[in-house]
C-alpha angles and dihedrals in degrees: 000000000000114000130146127198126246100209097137101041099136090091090042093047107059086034096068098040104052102031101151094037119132125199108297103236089203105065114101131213115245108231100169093072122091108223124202104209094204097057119068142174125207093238095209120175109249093234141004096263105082136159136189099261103042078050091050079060115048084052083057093058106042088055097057087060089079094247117146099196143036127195116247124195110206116177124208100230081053096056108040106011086158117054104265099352106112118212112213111160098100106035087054088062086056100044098039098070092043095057078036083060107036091252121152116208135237097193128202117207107183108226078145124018103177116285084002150082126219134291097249126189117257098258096065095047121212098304125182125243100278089044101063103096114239091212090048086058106040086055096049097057088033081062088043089050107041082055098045119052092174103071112089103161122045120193105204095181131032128193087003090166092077099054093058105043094099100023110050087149084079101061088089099054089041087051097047078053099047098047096044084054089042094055109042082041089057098060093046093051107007087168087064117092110212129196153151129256133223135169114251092203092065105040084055095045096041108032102241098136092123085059083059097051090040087057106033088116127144126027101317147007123232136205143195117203131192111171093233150118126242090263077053099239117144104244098153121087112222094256087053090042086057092057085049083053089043091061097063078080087063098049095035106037095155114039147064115267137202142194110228096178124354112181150173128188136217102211123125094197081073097032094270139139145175085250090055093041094058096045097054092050078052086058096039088062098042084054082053103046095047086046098035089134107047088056136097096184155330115222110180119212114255155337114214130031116239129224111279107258095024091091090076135044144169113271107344108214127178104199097333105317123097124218141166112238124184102008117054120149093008098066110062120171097297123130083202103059094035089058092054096052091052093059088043094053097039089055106044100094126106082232119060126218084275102051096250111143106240112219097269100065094066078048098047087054090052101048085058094054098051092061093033 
């Protein structure tokens, strides 16, 4: 059985549906809306069936809402799937609506995504850790960077965690490559914060919190959380969810944290619904507001559900690498627990599968406003 997980298919999403697309010249900025820069949404497309202008849109929307930021996943075969030529058909779509809608960017570069690396274009390989090239990637996000003014947080590494459960022998060689990134990057851009990812839920579940404080390198350290088991079944209630929350603090005493992509699903296949949901998004913002300055950002996850089913596919490529994106350790080989994820993910959106607002949404714009 060979199934990855689709957790972060926002980025894949749009990709594959406007692929020759260059900037749209009419789209205008929105300049009446008051953003707040440290609270973001992962703006994600409802189907697979999208055009410009229901795209336009959902931007739009997303926007009213108050956020300052949106997530957006770049992969490096995508981007220079030829040494030194640089694609950016594709990338300038993304980052288009959000300049067009005063949005800044947290972007995430897989170098790791969980159990995997990559994916790599074709000309590097599949290297391991220590064969990556620290220049070769230094001038990959430089190139990403120099483009794209609006990002102001990079995520090299998401769900890191997972990479290193069994091979805890490799954080030295990740670290050597981190900080030498870090570094040249740095001068280059010394405004950009850049960080490493890893999913709360499993370092909990798991305990993997010294891999976080091995690798809680740069300017920041972000997590995912989803308030589940590793069967992923919901079993916490929100307030419970907000002390897991709370013991990032514990883990992470001297840093800046921020919350990558913070979720709840309503789904009842995985014990959720639209009253828990809403409660938890009331305590995500209570965390936020008591730790306001200890925190980089809060990116919710995400804006629209997804049909049920299309969470997860057969073997998810990007180009022709395949990679596992938003599971990772958690996942293990189970039909059962990748099931559940699937509803989880598919259900984790403010907008069901019939474009119905759930009640959070209302919720999500009026916690904005009141710190605002």
């Amino acid at each position: 059985m060979d199934k990855k997980i689709l957790g972060l298919s926002v980025g894949i999403a749009v990709i594959a549906i406007i692929t020759l697309v260059l900037i749209t010249p009419n789209l205008q900025p929105i300049t009446s809306q008051k953003h707040n820069e440290k609270i973001g949404l992962v703006i994600n497309t409802p189907n697979s069936s999208i055009t410009l202008k229901d795209l336009n849109q959902i931007y739009s929307d997303a926007s009213s809402t108050g956020i300052g930021r949106s997530n957006v996943y770049l992969f490096w075969n995508i981007v220079e799937p030829v040494k030194g030529e640089f694609n950016w058909e594709q990338s300038d779509v993304l980052m288009s609506f959000n300049k067009n809608n005063d949005l800044k960017v947290t972007l995430f570069f897989s170098v790791i995504n969980g159990e995997t690396l990559g994916p790599f274009p074709n000309w590097i390989g599949k290297p391991s850790l220590n064969a990556i090239g620290e220049d070769r990637l230094v001038n990959v996000l430089d190139a990403i960077l120099s483009r794209y003014d609006i990002i102001d947080t990079v995520v090299i590494a998401g769900e890191t965690e997972s990479q290193f459960r069994y091979y805890e022998q490799n954080i030295p060689v990740y670290k050597e490559l981190f900080n030498g990134v870090y570094a040249k990057l740095k001068e280059k851009h010394p405004d950009v914060k850049i960080g490493n990812a890893f999913a709360l839920h499993n370092v909990l579940n798991k305990n993997l919190e010294h891999v976080v404080t091995d690798l809680a390198l740069g300017d920041f350290v972000a997590f995912s959380y989803f308030p589940v088991d590793n069967l992923n079944d919901i079993v916490k209630t929100p307030q419970e969810a907000k002390e897991d929350l709370q013991k990032i603090f514990e883990i992470i005493p001297d840093k800046k944290i921020g919350l990558f992509e913070i979720s709840w699903s309503t789904s009842d296949f995985v014990g959720g619904n639209n009253t828990s949901q809403k409660m938890f998004l009331e305590k995500s913002f209570e965390f936020y507001k008591e730790n306001e300055s200890k925190m980089e950002f809060l990116t919710w996850y995400r804006q629209y559900d997804r049909p049920v089913g299309t969470c997860v596919v057969e073997k998810s490529e990007i180009g022709n690498a395949t990679i596992s994106i938003g599971g990772g350790s958690s996942l293990g080989t189970s039909e059962y627990v990748i099931e559940r994820l699937s509803h989880y993910i598919c259900s984790s959106g403010f907008v069901d599968v019939n474009g119905i607002p759930k009640p959070s949404w209302n919720e999500f714009k009026n916690q904005i406003e009141m710190i605002n």
